[in-house]
Backbone as CSV, one residue per row, in Angstrom:
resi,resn,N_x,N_y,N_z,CA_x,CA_y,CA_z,C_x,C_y,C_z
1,UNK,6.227,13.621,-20.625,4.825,13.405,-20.919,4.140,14.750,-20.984
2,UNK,3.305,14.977,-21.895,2.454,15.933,-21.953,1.529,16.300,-20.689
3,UNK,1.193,17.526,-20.692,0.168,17.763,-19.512,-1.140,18.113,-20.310
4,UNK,-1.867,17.085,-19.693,-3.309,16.972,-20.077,-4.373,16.760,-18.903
5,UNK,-5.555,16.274,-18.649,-6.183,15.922,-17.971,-5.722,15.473,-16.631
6,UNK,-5.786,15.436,-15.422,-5.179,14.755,-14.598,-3.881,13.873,-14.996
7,UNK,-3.249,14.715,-15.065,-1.828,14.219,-15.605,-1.375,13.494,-16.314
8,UNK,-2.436,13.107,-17.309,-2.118,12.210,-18.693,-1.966,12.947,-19.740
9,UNK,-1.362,12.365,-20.543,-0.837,12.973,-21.974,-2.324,12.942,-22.766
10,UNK,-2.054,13.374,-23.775,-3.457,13.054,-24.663,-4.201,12.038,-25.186
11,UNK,-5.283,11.324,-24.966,-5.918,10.281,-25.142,-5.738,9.788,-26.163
12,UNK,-5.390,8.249,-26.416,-4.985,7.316,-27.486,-3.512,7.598,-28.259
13,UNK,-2.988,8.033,-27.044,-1.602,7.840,-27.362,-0.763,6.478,-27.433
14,UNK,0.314,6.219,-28.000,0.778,4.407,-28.039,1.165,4.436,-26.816
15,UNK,1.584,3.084,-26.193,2.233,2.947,-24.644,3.416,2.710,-25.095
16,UNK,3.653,3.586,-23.683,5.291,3.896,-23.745,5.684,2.965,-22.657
17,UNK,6.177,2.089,-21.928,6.688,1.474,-21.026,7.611,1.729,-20.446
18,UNK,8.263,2.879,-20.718,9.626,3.420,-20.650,8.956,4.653,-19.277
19,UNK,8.058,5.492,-20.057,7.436,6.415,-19.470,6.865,6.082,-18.166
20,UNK,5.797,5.169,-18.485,5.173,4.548,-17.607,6.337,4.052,-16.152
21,UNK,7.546,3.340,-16.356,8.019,3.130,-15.395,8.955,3.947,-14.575
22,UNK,8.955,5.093,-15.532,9.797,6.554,-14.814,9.204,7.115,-13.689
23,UNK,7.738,7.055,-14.038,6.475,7.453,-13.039,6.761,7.763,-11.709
24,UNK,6.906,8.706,-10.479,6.917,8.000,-9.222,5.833,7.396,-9.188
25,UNK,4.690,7.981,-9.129,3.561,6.741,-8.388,3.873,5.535,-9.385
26,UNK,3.721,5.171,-10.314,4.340,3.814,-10.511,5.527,3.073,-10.100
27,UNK,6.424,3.836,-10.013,7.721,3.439,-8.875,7.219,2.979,-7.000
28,UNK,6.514,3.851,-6.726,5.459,3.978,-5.481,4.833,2.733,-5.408
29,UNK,3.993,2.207,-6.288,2.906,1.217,-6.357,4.098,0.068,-6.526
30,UNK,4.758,-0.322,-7.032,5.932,-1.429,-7.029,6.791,-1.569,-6.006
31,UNK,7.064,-0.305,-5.206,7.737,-0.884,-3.590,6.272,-0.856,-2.755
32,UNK,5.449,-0.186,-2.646,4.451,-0.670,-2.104,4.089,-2.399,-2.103
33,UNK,3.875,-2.904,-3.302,3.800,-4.096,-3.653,4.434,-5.058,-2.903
34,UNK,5.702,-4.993,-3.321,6.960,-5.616,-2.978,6.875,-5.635,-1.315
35,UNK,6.718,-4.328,-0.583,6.327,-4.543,0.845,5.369,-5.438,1.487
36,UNK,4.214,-5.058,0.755,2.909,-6.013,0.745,3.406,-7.730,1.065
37,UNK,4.015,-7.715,-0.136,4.741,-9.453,-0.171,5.832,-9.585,0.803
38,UNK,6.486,-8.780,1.232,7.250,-9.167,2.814,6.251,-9.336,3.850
39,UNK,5.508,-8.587,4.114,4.802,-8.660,5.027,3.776,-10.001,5.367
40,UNK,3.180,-10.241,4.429,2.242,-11.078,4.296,3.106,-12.544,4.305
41,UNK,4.067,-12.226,3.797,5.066,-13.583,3.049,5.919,-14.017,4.410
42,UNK,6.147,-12.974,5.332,7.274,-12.989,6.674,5.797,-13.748,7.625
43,UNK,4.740,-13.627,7.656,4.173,-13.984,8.532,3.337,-15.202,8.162
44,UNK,3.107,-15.471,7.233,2.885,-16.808,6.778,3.839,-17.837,6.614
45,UNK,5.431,-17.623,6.399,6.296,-17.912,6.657,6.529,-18.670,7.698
46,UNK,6.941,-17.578,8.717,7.392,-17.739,9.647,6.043,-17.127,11.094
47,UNK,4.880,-16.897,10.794,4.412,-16.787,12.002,3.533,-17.247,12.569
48,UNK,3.949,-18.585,12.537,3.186,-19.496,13.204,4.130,-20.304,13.886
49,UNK,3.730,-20.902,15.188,5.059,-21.445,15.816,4.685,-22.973,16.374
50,UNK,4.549,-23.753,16.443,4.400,-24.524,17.368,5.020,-25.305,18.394
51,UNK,4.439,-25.953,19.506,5.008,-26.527,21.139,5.060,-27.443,20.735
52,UNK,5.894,-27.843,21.646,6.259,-29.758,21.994,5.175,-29.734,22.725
53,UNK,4.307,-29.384,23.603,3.067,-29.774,24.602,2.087,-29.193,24.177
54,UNK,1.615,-28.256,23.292,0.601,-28.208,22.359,0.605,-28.875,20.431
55,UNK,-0.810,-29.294,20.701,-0.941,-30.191,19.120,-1.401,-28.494,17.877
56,UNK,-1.352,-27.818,18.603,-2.207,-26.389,17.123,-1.084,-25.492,17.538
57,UNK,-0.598,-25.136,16.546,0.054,-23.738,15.789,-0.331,-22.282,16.753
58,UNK,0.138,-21.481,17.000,-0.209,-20.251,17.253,0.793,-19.503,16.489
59,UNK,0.069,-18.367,16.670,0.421,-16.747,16.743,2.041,-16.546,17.016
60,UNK,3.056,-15.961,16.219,4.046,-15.499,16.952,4.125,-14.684,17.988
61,UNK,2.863,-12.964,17.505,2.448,-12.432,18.104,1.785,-12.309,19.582
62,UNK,2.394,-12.466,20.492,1.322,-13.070,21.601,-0.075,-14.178,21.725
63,UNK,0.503,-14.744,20.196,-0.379,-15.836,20.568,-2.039,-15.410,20.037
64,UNK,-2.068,-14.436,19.527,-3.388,-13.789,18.958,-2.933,-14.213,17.842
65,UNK,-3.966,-15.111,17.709,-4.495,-15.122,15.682,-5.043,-14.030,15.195
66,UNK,-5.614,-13.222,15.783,-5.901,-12.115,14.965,-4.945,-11.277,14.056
67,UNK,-3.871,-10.747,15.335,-2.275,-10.103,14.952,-1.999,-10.653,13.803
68,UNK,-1.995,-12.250,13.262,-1.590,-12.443,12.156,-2.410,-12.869,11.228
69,UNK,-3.697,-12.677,11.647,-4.651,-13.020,10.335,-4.686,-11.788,9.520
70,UNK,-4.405,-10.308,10.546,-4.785,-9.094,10.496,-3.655,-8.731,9.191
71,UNK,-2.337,-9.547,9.561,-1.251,-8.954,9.025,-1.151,-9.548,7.359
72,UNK,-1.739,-10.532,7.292,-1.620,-11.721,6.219,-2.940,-10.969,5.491
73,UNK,-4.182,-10.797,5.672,-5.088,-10.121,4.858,-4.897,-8.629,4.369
74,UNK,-3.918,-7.937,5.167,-4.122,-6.543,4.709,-2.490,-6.480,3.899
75,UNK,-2.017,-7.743,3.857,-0.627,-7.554,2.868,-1.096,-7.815,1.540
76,UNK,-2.113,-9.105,1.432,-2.275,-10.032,0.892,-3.666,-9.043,-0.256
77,UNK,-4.683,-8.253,0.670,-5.043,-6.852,-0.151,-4.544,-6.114,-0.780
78,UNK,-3.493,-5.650,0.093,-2.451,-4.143,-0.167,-1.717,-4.877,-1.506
79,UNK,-1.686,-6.190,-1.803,-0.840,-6.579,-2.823,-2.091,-6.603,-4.148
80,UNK,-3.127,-7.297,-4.375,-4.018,-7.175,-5.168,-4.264,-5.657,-5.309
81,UNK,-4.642,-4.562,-4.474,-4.449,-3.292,-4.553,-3.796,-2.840,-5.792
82,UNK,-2.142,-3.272,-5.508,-1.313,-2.633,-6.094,-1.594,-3.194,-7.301
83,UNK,-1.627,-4.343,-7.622,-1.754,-4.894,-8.985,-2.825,-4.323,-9.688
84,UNK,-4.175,-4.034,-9.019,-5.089,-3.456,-9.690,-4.626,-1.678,-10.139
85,UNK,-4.020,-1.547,-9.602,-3.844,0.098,-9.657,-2.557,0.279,-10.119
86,UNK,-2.128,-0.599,-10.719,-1.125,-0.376,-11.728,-1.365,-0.580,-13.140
87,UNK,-2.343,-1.533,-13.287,-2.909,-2.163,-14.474,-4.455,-0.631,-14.576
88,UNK,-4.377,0.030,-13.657,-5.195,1.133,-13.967,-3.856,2.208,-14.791
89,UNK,-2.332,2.204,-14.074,-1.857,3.272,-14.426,-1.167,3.023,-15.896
90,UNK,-1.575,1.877,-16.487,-1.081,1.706,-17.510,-2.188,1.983,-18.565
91,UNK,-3.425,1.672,-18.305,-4.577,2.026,-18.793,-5.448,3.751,-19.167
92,UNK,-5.034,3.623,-17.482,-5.103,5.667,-17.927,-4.899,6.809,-19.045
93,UNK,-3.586,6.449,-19.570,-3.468,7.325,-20.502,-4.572,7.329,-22.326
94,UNK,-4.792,6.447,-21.778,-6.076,5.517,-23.147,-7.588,6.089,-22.616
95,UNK,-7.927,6.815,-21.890,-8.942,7.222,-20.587,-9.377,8.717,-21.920
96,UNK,-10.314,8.878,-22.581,-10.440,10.172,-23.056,-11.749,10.947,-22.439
97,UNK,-12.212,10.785,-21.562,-12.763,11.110,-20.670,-12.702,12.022,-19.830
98,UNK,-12.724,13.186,-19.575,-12.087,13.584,-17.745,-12.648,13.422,-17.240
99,UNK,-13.953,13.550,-17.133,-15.151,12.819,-15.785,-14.417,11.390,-15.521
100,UNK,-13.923,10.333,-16.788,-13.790,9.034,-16.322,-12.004,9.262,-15.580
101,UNK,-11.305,10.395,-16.338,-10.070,10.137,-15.502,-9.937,10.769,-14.018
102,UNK,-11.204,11.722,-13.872,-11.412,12.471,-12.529,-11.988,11.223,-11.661
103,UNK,-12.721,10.280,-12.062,-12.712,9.202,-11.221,-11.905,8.508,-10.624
104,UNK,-10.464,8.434,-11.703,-9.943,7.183,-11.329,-9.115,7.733,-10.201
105,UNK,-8.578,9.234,-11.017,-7.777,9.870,-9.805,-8.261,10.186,-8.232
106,UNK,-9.726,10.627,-8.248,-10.461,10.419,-6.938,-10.253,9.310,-6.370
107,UNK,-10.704,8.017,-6.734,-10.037,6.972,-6.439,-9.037,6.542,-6.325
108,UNK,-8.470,6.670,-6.920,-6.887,6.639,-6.058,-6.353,7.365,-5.142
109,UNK,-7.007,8.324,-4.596,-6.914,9.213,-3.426,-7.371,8.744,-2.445
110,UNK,-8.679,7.946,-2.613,-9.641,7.379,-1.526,-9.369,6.157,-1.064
111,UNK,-8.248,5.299,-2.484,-7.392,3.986,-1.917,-6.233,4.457,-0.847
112,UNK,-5.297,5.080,-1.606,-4.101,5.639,-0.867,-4.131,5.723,0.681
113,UNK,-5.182,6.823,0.925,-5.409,7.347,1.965,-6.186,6.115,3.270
114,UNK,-6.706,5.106,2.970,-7.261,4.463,3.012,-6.167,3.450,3.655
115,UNK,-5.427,2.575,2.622,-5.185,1.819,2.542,-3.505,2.391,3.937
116,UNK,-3.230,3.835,3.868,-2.313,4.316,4.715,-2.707,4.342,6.094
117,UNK,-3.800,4.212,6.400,-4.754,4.086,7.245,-4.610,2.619,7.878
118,UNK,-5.023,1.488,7.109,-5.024,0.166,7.415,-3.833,0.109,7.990
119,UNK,-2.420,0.327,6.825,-1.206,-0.229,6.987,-0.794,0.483,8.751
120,UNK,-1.316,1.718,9.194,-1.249,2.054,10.263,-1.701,1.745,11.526
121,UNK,-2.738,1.448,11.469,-3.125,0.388,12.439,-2.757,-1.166,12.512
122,UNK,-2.416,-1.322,11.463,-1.477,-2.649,10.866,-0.166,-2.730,12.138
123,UNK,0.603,-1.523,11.789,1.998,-1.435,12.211,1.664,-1.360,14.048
124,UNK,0.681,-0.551,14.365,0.505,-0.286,15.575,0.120,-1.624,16.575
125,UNK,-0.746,-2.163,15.779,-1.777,-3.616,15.943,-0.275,-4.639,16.271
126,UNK,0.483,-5.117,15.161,1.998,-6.265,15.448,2.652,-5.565,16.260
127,UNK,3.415,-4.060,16.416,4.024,-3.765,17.379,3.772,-3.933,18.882
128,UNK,2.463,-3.937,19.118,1.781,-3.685,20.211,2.079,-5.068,20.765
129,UNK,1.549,-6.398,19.571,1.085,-7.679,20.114,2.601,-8.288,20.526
130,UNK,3.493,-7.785,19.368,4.941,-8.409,19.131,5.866,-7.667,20.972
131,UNK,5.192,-6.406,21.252,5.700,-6.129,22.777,5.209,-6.993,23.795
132,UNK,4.226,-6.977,23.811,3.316,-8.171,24.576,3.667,-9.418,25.003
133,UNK,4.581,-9.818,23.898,4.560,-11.619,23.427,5.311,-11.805,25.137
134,UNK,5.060,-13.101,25.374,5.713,-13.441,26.486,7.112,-14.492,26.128
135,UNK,8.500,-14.310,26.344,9.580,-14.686,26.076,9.047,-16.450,26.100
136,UNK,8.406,-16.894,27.354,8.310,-18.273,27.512,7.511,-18.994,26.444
137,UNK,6.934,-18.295,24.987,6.288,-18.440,24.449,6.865,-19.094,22.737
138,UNK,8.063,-18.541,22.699,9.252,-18.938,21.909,10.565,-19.117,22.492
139,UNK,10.780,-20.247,23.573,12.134,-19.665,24.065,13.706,-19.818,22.896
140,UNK,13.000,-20.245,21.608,14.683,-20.682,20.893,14.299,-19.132,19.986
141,UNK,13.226,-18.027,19.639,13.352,-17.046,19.439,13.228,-17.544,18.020
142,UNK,12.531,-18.532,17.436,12.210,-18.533,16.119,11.115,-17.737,15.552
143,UNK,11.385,-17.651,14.124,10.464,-16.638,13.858,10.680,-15.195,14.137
144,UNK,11.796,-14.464,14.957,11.735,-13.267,15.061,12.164,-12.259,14.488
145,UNK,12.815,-12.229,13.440,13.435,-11.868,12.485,11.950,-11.560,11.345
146,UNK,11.740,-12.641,10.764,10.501,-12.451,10.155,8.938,-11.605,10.603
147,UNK,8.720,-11.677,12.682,8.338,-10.808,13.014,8.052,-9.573,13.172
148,UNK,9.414,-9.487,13.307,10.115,-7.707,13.059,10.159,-7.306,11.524
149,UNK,10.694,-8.037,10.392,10.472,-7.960,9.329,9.012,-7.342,8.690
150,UNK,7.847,-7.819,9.486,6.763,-7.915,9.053,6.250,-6.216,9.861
151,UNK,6.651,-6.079,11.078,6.120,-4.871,11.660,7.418,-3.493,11.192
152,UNK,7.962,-3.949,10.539,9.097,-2.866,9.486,8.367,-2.251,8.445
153,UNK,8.162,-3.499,8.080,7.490,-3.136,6.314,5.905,-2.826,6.523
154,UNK,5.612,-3.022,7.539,4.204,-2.336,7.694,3.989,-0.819,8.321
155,UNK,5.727,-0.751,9.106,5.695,0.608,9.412,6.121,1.287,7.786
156,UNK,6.980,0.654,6.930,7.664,1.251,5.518,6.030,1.534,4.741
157,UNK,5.170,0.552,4.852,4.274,1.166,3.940,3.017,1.907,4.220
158,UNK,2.925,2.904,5.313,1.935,3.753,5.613,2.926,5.036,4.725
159,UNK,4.152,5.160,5.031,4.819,6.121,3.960,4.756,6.118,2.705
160,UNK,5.025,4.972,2.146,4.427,4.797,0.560,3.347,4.778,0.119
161,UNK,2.151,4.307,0.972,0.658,4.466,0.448,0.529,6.293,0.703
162,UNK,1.330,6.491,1.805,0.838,8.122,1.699,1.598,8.969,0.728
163,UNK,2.622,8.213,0.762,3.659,9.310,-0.902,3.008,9.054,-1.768
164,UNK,1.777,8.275,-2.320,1.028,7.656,-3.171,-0.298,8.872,-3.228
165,UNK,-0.566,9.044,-2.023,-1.634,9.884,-1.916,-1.287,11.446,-2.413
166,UNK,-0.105,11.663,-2.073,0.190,12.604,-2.364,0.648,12.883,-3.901
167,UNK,0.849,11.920,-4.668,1.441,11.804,-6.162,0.113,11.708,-6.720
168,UNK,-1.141,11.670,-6.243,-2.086,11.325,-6.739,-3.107,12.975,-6.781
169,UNK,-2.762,13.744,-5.755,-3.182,14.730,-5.537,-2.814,15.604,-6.704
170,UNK,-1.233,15.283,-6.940,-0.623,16.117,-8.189,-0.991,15.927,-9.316
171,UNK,-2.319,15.187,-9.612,-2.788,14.707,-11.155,-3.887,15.425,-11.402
172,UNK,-3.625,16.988,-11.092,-4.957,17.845,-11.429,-4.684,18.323,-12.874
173,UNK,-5.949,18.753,-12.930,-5.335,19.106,-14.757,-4.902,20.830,-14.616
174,UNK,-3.820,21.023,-15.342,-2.942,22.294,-15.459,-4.273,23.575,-15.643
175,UNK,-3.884,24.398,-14.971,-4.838,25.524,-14.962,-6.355,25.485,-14.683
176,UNK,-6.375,24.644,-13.950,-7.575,23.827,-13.161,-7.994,24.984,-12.400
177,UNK,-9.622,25.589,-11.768,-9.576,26.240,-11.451,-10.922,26.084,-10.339
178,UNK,-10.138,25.958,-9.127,-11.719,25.076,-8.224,-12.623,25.975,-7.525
179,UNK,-13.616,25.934,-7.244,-14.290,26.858,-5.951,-13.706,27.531,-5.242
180,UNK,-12.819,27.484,-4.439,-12.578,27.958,-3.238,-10.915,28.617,-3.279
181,UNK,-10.576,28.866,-4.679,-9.714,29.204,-5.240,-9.634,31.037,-5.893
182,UNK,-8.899,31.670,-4.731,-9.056,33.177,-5.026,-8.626,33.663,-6.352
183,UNK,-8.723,34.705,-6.864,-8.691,35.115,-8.058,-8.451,36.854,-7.800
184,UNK,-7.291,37.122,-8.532,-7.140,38.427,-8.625,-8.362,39.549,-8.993
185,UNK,-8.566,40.653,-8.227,-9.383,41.648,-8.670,-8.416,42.584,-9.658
186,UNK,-8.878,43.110,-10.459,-8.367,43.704,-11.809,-9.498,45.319,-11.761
């Protein structure tokens, strides 16, 4: 691909699909995704449990609905996320703008970073609750597989939203030249 504007080729070029999926950050945004849907998918699944002596469902997590409301909304985001910001990275190169492509790339810095953020308190939030849990609470140990599943892929995607952040940083335009950027005396 050509180097142009924040790392797009030249505006109103045809789509290449080929290109487009060579991408890391598009490679990035598709296991991101894909994590998203374990996560959200392992705990809706499987994380809800119920007693022979209680009539309502709980929490795998120690029994906090939060732990898994927490885990099911920020997969269930992190997945619309990705879809939106892929259907941006296919769009981008059609962008003849740089104010409009300096947006998108700002924005995608401010998701990334963001969203690496959530998934981190995410991972910290199930680990914490999933240590907690009291054994007498599942004694046949259902659901735990999908538990752990879910606090994996939430630890897997604070790395990918941040390899994201960082692939996003690299979309400056070539010979870009900012404020605070020294310059030889001659």
């Amino acid at each position: 691909m050509e180097g142009g504007a924040y790392g797009a080729g030249k505006a109103g070029g045809a789509f290449d699909p080929y290109t487009l999926v060579r991408q890391p950050h598009t490679i990035l945004r598709v296991v991101s995704w894909v994590f998203s849907i374990v996560v959200f998918g392992s705990i809706v699944n499987e994380g809800y449990l119920n007693s022979p002596s209680e009539s309502e469902e709980f929490c795998i997590y120690n029994r906090n609905p939060n732990a898994c409301g927490y885990g099911v909304t920020v997969g269930v985001l992190a997945f619309l996320t990705c879809l939106l910001y892929l259907a941006l990275d296919v769009y981008f190169p059609q962008i003849s703008s740089v104010k409009d492509r300096k947006k998108a790339v700002l924005s995608d810095i401010g998701v990334s970073a963001f969203w690496a953020f959530l998934w981190f308190v995410g991972f910290c939030f199930l680990a914490n609750q999933w240590q907690v849990s009291e054994p007498k609470d599942n004694p046949l140990n259902e659901g735990t597989d999908a538990a752990r599943a879910a606090i994996a892929f939430s630890f897997f995607s604070i790395f990918t939203w941040a390899f994201e952040l960082s692939s996003a940083f690299c979309k400056k335009p070539p010979g870009a030249v900012y404020r605070h950027q020294h310059r030889p005396i001659l």
